[in-house]
N, C-alpha and C positions, 0 to 999 in steps of 0.2 A: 447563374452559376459563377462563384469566382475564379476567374483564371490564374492557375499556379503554373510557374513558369521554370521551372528545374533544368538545369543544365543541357539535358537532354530534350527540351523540348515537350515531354511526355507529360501527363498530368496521372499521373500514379492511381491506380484504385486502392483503398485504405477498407479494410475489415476490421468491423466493428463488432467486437462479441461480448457476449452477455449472458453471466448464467444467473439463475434464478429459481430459489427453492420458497414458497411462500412467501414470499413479498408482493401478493396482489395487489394490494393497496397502492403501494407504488412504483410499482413494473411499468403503469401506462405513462407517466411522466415520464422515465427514463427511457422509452421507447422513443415518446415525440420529442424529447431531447437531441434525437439523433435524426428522426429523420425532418428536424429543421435546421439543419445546418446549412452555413452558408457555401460549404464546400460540397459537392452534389455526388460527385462520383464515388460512392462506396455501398458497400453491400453491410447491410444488419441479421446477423448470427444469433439468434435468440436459442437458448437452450435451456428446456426448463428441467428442474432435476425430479422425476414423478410430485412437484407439489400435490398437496392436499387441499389446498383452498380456495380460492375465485383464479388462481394466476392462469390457469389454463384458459380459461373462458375470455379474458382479459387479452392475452397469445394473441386467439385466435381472431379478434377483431382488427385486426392489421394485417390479414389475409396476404396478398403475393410481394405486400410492400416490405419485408420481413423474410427471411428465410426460418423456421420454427423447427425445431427437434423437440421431442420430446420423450424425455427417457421413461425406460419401464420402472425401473427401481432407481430408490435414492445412492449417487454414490457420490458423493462430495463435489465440495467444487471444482478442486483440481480434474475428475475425470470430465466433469462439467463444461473446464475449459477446452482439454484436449481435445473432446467432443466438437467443439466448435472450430479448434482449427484446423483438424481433420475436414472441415468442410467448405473453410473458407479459402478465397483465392488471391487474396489482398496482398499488395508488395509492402504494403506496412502496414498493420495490423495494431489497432488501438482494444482495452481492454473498459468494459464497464460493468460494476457490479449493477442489480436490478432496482436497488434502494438508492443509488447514485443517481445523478444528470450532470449533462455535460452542458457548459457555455454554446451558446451557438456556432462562436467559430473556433472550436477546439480545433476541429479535423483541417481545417486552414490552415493554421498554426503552424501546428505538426506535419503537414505535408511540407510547408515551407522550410519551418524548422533542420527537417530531414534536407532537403536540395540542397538548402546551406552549410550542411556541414555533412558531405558523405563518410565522414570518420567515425559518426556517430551510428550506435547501433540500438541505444536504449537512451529513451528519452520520458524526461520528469517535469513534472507541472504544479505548481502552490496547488490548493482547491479552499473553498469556503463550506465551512461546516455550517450545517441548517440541522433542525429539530425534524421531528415527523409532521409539520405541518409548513414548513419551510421558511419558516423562521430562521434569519441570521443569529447563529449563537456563539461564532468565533472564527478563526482562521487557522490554517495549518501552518506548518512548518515552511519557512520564506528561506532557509538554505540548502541550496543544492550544488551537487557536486558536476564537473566537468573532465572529459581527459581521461586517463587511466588511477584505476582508483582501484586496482589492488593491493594497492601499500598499504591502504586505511581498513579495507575489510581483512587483510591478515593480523593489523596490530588491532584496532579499535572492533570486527566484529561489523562494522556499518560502515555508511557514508550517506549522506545527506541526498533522499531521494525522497520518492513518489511514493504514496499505496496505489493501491491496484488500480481503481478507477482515473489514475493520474498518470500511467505509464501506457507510453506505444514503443513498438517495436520492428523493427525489420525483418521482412519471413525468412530472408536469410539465417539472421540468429534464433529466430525459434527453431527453427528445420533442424538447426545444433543441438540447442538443448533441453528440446521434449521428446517424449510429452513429461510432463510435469509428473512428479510421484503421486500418486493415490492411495486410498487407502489399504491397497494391496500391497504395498511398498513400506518394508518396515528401513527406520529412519530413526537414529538415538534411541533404538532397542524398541519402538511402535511402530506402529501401522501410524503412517503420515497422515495426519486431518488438519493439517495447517492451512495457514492461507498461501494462496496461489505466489503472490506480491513476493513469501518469503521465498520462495525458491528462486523463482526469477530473476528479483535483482541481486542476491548472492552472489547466482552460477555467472548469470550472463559476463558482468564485466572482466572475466577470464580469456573471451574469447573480443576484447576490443575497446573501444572506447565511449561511454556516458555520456549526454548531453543536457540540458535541462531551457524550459521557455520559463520566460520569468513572470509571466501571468499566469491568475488562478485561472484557469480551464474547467473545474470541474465542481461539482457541489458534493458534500460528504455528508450522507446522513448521519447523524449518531439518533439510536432510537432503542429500547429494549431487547432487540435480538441480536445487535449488535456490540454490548458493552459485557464481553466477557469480561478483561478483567475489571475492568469498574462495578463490575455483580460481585465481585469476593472468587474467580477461579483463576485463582493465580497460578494455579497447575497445567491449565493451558497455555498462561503465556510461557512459563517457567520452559514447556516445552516447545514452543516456540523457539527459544533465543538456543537450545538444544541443539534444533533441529536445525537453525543454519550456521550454526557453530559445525555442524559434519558437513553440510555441504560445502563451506567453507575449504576447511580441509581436505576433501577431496577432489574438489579443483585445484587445490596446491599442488596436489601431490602430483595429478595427472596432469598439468601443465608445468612440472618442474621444480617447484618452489623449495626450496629448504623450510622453509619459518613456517608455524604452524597460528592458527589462532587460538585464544586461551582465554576460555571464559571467567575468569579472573579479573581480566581488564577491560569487562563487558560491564558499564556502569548500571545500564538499564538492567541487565542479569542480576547484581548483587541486591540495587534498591528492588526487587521484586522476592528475591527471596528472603528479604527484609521484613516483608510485607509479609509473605506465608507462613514465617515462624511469629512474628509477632512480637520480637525481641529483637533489640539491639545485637547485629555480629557482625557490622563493619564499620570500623574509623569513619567518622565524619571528615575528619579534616583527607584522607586520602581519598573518600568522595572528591571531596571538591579539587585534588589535585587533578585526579585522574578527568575531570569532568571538563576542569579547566585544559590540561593538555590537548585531550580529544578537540576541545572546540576552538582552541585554536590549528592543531593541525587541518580540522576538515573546513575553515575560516567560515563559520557557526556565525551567521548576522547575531548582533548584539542580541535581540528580543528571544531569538532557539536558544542560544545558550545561558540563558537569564533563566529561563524556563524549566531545563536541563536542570541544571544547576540549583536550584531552589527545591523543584522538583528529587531530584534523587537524595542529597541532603535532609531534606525534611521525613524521607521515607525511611534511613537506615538512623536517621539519629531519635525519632518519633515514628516508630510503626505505625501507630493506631492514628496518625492524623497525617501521615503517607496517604492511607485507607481516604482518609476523610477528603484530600486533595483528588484525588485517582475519582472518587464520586462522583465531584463537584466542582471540581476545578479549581489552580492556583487563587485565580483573582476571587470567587465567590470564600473560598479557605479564608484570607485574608481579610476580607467583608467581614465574616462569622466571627472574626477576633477582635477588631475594632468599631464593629458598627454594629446591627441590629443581625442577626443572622437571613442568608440567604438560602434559596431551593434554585436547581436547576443548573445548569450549565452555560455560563456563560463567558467563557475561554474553551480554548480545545488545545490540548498539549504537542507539541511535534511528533511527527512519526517518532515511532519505536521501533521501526523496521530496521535492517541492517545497511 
């Protein structure tokens, strides 16, 4: 067991939860992902949401070493999570999807991470993207934010953070601000069926200060059930950037703020609905202003904002080969124009989270 040595003496118990709707396949991996970690003391929150396929069977073969719920009916992931931390007892509290795995010493890390900086309430991590058979097929997003970073989610809509399986948290601040909306919970005029990641890092940094480690910690599957918008439903993400565009503003409101955010100067917003109408309806060149401002206020490592940049540009100036990048990725795009054309994925674009 490695000894963490925080301020206090203590060595923190860390809650590790996990929901999972059909990803049999690869549930067992991200199970033993967690419990080989070099940090020993935590508890594993599995919650399955009624799958319909091996995932049950798969649960239950990790018997007391596991906490397992399993629900009657499907209700997303968000009740998925709440589900779990209703049950968990963790004073920080890591998040993992079931098609995810984590580094073995993630939970070190972040326990550390945490002793070192008690200002910090949310905390972000790179990850490496792998295929469904775990193949390296690219890297995430290498800039994150630190500090108070509600200046950049009232102007810019984001700040350089985690997705789901890349973010731990302190039970203190979830105690704040859950449970998470579900699909009971109407949100930009719907029932909320988004991802957990966008509510969270939204709300959270209203109530404190971000932190981020600077290693990948975690592995990101991209695989068929998870490339909405890269399948052509650009109405889900459309609703996405929606959806914490109000959360957004509602923690302004309730924490004081005057200034509102405005999905107008939500880059990833326009190049998306760029993409859904299929027609040019936004300047190129004020893409790239606005792309450029944003990445140097949120100080966007060269390679995310190249990315960014290239990426949102080519989407509103060229819809149809927006589409074709969104598929396949910048670098494979690039291939297909100058070399022999390419299949598959091999680049992964930065979050598009907020």
């Amino acid at each position: 067991m490695t000894q963490i040595k925080p301020d206090s003496g203590a060595v923190p118990l860390v809650s590790v939860l996990m929901c999972n709707y059909n990803f049999g396949r690869f549930i067992g991996q991200a199970i033993e992902s967690v419990l080989r970690q070099t940090y020993r003391n935590f508890e594993l929150i599995v919650v399955d949401d009624a799958s319909t396929d091996e995932s049950a069977a798969v649960i239950r073969t990790y018997g007391d070493r596991i906490q397992a719920i399993f629900l009657e009916r499907n209700s997303g992931q968000a009740e998925a999570y709440n589900t779990a931390i209703r049950h968990s007892r963790g004073e920080i509290v890591c998040l993992l999807d079931s098609d995810d795995y984590y580094h073995p010493n993630k939970l070190e890390q972040v326990v550390r991470a945490f002793a070192e900086h008690p200002e910090w309430l949310q905390i972000s991590h790179p990850w490496i993207s792998v295929d469904a058979d775990n193949g390296v097929i690219g890297k995430g997003v290498r800039t994150f934010a630190a500090g108070d970073v509600r200046e950049m989610l009232l102007t810019w809509g984001r700040y350089p953070c985690a997705i789901t399986s890349g973010l731990a948290y302190r039970r203190t601040i979830l105690e704040k601000i859950t449970p998470i909306p579900n699909r009971e919970v109407i949100v930009a005029g719907r029932p909320y069926n988004n991802g957990s990641d966008c509510y969270l890092v939204a709300v959270a940094p209203f109530y404190g200060q971000v932190g981020y480690i600077e290693e990948p910690l975690m592995y990101y599957r991209i695989h068929g059930n998870n490339r909405r918008s890269r399948s052509g439903n650009f109405a889900y993400a459309l609703m996405s950037y929606k959806t914490v565009a109000e959360f957004i503003n509602t923690m302004a409101e309730k924490h004081g703020f005057a200034e509102r955010f405005d999905l107008e100067r939500d880059g990833d917003y326009q190049a998306m609905l760029a993409l859904q109408a299929g027609a040019k309806r936004y300047p190129a060149w004020k893409m790239i202003a606005l792309t450029l401002r944003e990445g140097i206020a949120s100080r966007s490592q060269p390679r995310d904002l190249l990315w960014r940049l290239l990426y949102r540009t080519i989407c509103v100036a060229s819809p149809e080969d927006g589409k074709t990048v969104l598929r396949i990725g910048l670098r494979s795009f690039f291939r297909s124009k100058f070399t022999a054309p390419s299949s598959g994925f091999v680049d992964t674009p930065p979050s598009s989270r907020p």
